[in-house]
C-alpha positions as CSV (number, residue, x, y, z in Angstrom):
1,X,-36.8,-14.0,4.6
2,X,-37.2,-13.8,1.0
3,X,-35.3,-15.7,-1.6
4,X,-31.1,-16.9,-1.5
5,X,-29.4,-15.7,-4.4
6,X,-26.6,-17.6,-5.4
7,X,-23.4,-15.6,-6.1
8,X,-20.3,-16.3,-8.5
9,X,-17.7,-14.5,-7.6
10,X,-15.4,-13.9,-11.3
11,X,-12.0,-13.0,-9.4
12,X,-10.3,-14.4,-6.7
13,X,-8.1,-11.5,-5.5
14,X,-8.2,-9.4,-2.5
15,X,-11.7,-7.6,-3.1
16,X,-12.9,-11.3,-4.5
17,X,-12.0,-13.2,-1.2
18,X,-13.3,-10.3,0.9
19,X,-16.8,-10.6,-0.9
20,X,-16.3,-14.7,0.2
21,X,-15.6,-13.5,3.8
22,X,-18.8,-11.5,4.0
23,X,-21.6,-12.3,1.9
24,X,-22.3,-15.8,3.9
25,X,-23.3,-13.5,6.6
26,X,-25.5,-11.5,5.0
27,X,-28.4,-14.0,5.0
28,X,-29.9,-14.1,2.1
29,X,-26.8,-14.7,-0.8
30,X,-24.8,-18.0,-1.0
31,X,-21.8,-18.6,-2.9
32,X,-22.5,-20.9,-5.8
33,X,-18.1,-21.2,-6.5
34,X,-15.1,-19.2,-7.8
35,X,-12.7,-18.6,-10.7
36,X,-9.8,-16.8,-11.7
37,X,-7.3,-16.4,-14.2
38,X,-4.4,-16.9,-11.9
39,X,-3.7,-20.2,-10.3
40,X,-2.1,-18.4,-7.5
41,X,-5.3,-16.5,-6.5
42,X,-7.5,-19.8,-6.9
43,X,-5.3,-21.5,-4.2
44,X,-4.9,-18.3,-2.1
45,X,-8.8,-18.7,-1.9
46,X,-9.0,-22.3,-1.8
47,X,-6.7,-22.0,1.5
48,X,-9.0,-19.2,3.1
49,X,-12.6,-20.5,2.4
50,X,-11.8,-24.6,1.9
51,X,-15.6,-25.2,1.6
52,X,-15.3,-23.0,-2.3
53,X,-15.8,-24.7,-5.5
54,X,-13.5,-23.1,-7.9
55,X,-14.6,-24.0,-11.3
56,X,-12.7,-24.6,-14.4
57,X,-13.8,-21.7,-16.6
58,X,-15.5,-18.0,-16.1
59,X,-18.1,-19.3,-18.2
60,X,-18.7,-22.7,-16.3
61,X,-19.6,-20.5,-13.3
62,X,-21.3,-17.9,-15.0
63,X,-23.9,-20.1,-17.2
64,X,-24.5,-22.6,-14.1
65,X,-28.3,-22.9,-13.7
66,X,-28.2,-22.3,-10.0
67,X,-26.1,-19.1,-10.3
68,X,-28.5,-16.2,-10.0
69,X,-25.9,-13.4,-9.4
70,X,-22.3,-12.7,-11.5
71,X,-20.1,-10.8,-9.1
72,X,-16.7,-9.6,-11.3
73,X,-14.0,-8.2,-9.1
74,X,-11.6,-8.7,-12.3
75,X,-8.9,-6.0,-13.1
76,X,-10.8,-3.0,-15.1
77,X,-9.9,-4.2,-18.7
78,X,-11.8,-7.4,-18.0
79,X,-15.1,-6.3,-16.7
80,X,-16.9,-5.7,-20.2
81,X,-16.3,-9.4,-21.2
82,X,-17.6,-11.1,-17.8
83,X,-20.1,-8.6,-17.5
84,X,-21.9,-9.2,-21.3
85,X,-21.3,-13.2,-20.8
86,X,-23.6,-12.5,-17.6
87,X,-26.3,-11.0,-19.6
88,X,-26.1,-13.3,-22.4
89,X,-26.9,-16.1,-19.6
90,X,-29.7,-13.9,-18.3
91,X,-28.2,-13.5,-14.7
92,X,-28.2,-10.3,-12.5
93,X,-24.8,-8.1,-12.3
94,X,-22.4,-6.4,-9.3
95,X,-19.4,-5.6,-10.8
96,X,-16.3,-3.4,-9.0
97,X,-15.6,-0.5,-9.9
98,X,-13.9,1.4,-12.4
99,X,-16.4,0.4,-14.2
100,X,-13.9,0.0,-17.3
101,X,-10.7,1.8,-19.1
102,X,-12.2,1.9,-22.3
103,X,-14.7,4.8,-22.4
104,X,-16.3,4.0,-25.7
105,X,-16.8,0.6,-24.6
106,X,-18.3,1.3,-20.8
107,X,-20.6,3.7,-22.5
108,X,-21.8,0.4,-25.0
109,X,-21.6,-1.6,-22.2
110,X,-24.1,0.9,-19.9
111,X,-26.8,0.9,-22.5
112,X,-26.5,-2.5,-23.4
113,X,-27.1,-3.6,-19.9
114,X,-30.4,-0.9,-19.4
115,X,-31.8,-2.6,-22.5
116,X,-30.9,-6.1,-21.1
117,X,-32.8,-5.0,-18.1
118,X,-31.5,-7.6,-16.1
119,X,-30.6,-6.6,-12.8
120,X,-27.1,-4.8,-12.2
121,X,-25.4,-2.3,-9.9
122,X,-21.2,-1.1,-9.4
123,X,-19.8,-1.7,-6.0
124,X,-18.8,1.8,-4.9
125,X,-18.3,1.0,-1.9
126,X,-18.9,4.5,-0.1
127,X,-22.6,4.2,-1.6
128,X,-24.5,3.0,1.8
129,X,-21.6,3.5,4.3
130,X,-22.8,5.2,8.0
131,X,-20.8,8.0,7.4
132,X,-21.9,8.5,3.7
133,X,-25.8,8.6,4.9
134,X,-25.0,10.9,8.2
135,X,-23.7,13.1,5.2
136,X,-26.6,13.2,3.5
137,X,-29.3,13.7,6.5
138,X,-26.8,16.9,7.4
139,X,-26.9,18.6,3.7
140,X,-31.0,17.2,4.0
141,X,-31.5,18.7,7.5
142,X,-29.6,21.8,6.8
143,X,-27.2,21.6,10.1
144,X,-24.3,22.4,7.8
145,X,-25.2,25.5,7.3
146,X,-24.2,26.8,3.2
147,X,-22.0,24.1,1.9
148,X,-19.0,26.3,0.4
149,X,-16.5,23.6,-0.9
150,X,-15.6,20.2,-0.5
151,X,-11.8,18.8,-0.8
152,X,-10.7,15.3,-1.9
153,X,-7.4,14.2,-0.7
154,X,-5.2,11.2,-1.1
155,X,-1.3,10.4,-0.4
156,X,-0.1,7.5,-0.6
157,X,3.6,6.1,0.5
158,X,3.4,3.4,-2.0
159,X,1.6,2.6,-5.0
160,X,0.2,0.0,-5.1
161,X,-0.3,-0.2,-1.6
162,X,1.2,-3.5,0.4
163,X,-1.7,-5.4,0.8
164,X,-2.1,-5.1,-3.4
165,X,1.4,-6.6,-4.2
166,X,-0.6,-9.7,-6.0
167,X,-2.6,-7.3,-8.5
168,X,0.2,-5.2,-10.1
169,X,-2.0,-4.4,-13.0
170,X,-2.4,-1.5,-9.8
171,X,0.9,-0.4,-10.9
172,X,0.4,0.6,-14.5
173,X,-1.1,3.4,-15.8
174,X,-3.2,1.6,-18.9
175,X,-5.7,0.3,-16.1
176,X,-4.4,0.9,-12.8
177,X,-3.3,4.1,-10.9
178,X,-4.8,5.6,-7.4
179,X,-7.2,7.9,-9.6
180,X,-9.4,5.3,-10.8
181,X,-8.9,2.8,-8.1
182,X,-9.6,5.2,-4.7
183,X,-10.3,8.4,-6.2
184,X,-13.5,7.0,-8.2
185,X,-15.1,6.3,-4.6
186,X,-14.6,10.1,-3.7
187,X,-15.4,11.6,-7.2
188,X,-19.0,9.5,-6.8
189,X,-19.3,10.6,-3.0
190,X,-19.0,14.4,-4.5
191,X,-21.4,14.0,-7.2
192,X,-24.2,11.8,-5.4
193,X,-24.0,14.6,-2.1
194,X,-24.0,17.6,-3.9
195,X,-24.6,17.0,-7.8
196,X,-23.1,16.5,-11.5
197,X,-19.5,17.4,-12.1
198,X,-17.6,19.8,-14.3
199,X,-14.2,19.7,-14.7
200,X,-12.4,23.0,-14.8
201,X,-8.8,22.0,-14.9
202,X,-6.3,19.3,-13.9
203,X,-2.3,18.2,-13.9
204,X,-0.7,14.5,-13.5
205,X,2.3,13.6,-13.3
206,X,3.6,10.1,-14.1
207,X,7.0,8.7,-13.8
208,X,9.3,8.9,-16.8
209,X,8.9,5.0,-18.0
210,X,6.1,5.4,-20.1
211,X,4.0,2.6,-17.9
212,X,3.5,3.4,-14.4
213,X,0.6,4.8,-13.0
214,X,0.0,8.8,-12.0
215,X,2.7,9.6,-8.6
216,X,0.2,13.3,-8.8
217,X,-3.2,14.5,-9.8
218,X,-4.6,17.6,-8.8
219,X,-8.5,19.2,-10.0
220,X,-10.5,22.0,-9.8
221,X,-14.3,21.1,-10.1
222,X,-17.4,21.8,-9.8
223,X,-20.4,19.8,-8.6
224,X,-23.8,21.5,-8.7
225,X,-22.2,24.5,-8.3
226,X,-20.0,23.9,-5.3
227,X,-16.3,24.1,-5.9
228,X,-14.2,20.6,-5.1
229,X,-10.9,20.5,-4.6
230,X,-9.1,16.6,-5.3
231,X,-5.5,16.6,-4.6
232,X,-3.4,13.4,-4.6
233,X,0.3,12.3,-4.7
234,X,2.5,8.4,-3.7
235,X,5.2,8.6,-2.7
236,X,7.5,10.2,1.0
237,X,7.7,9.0,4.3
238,X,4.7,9.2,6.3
239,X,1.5,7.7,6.9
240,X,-1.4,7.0,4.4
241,X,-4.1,10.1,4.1
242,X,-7.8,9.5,2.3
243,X,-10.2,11.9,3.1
244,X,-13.0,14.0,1.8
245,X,-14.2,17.5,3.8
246,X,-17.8,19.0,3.2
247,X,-17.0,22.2,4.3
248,X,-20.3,24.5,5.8
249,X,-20.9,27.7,7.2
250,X,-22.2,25.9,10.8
251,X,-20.2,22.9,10.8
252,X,-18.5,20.6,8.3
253,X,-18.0,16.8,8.2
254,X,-14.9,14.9,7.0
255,X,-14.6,11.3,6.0
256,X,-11.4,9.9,6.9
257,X,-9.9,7.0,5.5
258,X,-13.1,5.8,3.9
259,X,-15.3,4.8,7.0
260,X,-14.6,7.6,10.0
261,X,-16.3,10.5,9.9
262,X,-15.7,13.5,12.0
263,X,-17.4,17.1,12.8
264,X,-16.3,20.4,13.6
265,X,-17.8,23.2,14.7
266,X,-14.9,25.7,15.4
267,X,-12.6,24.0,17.4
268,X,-11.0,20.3,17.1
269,X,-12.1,17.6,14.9
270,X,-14.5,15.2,16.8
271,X,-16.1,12.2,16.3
272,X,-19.8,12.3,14.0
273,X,-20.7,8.8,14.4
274,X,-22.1,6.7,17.4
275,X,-19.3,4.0,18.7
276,X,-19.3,1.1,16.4
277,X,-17.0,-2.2,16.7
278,X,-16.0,-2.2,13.1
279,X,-17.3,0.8,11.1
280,X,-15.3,-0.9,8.1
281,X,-17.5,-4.2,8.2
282,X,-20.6,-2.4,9.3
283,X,-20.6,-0.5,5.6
284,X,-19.5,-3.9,3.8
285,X,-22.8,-5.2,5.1
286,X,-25.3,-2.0,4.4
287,X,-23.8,-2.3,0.8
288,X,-24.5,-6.6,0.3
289,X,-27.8,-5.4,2.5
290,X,-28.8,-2.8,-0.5
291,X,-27.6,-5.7,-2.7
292,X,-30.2,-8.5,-2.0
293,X,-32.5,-4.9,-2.2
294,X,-31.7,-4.7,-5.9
295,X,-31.5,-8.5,-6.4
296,X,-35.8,-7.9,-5.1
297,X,-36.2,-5.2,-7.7
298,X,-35.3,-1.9,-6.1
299,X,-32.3,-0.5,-8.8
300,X,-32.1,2.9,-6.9
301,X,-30.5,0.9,-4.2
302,X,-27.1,1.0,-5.2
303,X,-25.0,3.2,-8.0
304,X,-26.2,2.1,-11.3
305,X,-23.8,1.3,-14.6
306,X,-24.7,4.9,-15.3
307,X,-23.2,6.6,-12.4
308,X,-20.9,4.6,-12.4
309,X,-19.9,5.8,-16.3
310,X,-20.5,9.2,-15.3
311,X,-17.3,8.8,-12.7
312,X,-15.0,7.0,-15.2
313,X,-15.7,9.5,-17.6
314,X,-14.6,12.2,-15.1
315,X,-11.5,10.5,-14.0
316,X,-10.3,9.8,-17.6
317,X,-11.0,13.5,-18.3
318,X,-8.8,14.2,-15.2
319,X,-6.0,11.7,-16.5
320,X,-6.1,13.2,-20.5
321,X,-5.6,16.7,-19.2
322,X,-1.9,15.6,-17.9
C-alpha cells in the first residue's frame, strides 16, 4: 500500500457528496474536509457524512498543509478559479467536467496547468468504466467486425433532471444544459474509441426566454473517419434514454444509460458484461482506482485537461451552430 492522499472536496452538491460516499473506500485517499458556497449544501453534507470538516473558506481547505489533492465539483464557471488557487498552493488536481464555459479561458487554464506540471486529471466518468474497456478490447481484438457508425442519444423528460433540483445553474443555458453536462461523457467516449472529431453540422433549439438551456441538439460528425450520429431532446412523457451504439459489421455494442452495455449479433440485444452487483459503483471505483494511479505519477491514467478541452471545444461548436 503506497501513500494516502488527502482529498478536499471544493463543492458540496450531489457529485461532491457522492465523491465523500466513495473515496473512503478506495484505500488509499482520505478526506481532509469540505466547502461550499451554499450553506444549504454544507449542512446537506454535514447531515450525510457527520464525521466532515467543512471549513470556512475554499482557500482554507485548499492551502491546508495536509491537503495533497483539490477535488472541484463546482458549477462550470467556477472551476478556473479553484483550479489555479490549487496550483498556486502546489497541490495535485481532479476537477469535473465541463471542464469550463469560457473557451479562451479553459484553453489558458490547460497550458497553465501542463507548465505547472503538478498533477491533474477531469473526471469523465465513462473513462475506466467495465463497459468502456470491453469497448475497447472489441475495436482492439477486431470482433466488431468494420466499425461503420456510432450514434449518441439522449432524451430527457425533464431538465434538470429530479435528483438535480439543488443545482439550477443545470437549468440555464450560460453554464448548464444536457450538452455539456451528459453529452460531454459521450462526445469523449466517441473520440477516445475511435479518434479526433470534426464537426460537420448541428441545430439547437432553446426555449424562447432567452436563459434556459438547449430542449434539442442534433450533430453530424466525424471521429477518425467514422460517422457519429448525437441526437438529444427534454421534454414528453416517457422514460429517460442515454445511450451510445458502436455499430460493426460482426456485432455492435451499446452502452446504455451510462454503465450497461449490451451486444448484438443479429437478433435481440443481450447482455456484454459478466453479472455485477452494482455496475454503477464498480466504475466509480476503477475511476478513484486510476486516480491514486495518477496521484503515483501515471498521467495517461485518466482524461487529461487537454482532452478534456478538446470535448468543450466540440460541444460549444455544437451549441454556436444553433
Amino acid at each position: 500500500m503506497g501513500k494516502t492522499y488527502r482529498v478536499a472536496i471544493i463543492g458540496l452538491g450531489v457529485i461532491g457528496q457522492r465523491m465523500l460516499a466513495n473515496m473512503p473506500d478506495q484505500g488509499r485517499l482520505a478526506i481532509a474536509g469540505g466547502w461550499d458556497v451554499d450553506g444549504a449544501a454544507c449542512a446537506s453534507a454535514r447531515a450525510a457524512f457527520p464525521w466532515l470538516t467543512v471549513s470556512e473558506s475554499a482557500e482554507e481547505l485548499i492551502t491546508a498543509p495536509d491537503t495533497d489533492l483539490v477535488y472541484v465539483g463546482t458549477p462550470p464557471s467556477a472551476h478556473a478559479g479553484h483550479v489555479r488557487m490549487a496550483m498556486a498552493a502546489g497541490k495535485a488536481v481532479f476537477c469535473e467536467k465541463p471542464l469550463g464555459v469560457d473557451l479562451d479561458e479553459s484553453r489558458a487554464l490547460t497550458e497553465e496547468i501542463a507548465t505547472s506540471r503538478v498533477p491533474a486529471a477531469i473526471n469523465l466518468s465513462l473513462a475506466r468504466a467495465p463497459g468502456v474497456e470491453h469497448m475497447h478490447t472489441a475495436l482492439g481484438d477486431g470482433s466488431l467486425g468494420d466499425i461503420v457508425g456510432a450514434d449518441i442519444r439522449l432524451h430527457f423528460a425533464q431538465w434538470p433532471r429530479s435528483w438535480q433540483d439543488n443545482a439550477r445553474w443545470l437549468a440555464n443555458r450560460n453554464q448548464g444544459g444536457f450538452m455539456r453536462e451528459v453529452a460531454t461523457h459521450f462526445l469523449y467516449l466517441a473520440e477516445a474509441l475511435l479518434g479526433p472529431a470534426k464537426l460537420h453540422g448541428s441545430s439547437v433549439r432553446y426555449p424562447a426566454d432567452g436563459e434556459s438551456a438547449e430542449t434539442h441538439a442534433l450533430a453530424r460528425l466525424d471521429c477518425g473517419g467514422i460517422p457519429v450520429s448525437l441526437a438529444g431532446s427534454v421534454g414528453g412523457v416517457g422514460p429517460d434514454l442515454i445511450e451510445f451504439t458502436l455499430w460493426g459489421t460482426k456485432q455492435s455494442l451499446r452502452l446504455n444509460d451510462f454503465y450497461q452495455l449490451s451486444r448484438n449479433t443479429g437478433g435481440d440485444w443481450q447482455n456484454a458484461l459478466p453479472q455485477r452487483e452494482n455496475l454503477k459503483r464498480d466504475a466509480y471505483m476503477r475511476q478513484l482506482d486510476a486516480l491514486v494511479q495518477t496521484l503515483d505519477g501515471d498521467d495517461t491514467a485518466l482524461p487529461s485537461f487537454g482532452e478534456a478541452l478538446a470535448v468543450q471545444e466540440l460541444v460549444e461548436a455544437i451549441l454556436l451552430d444553433a
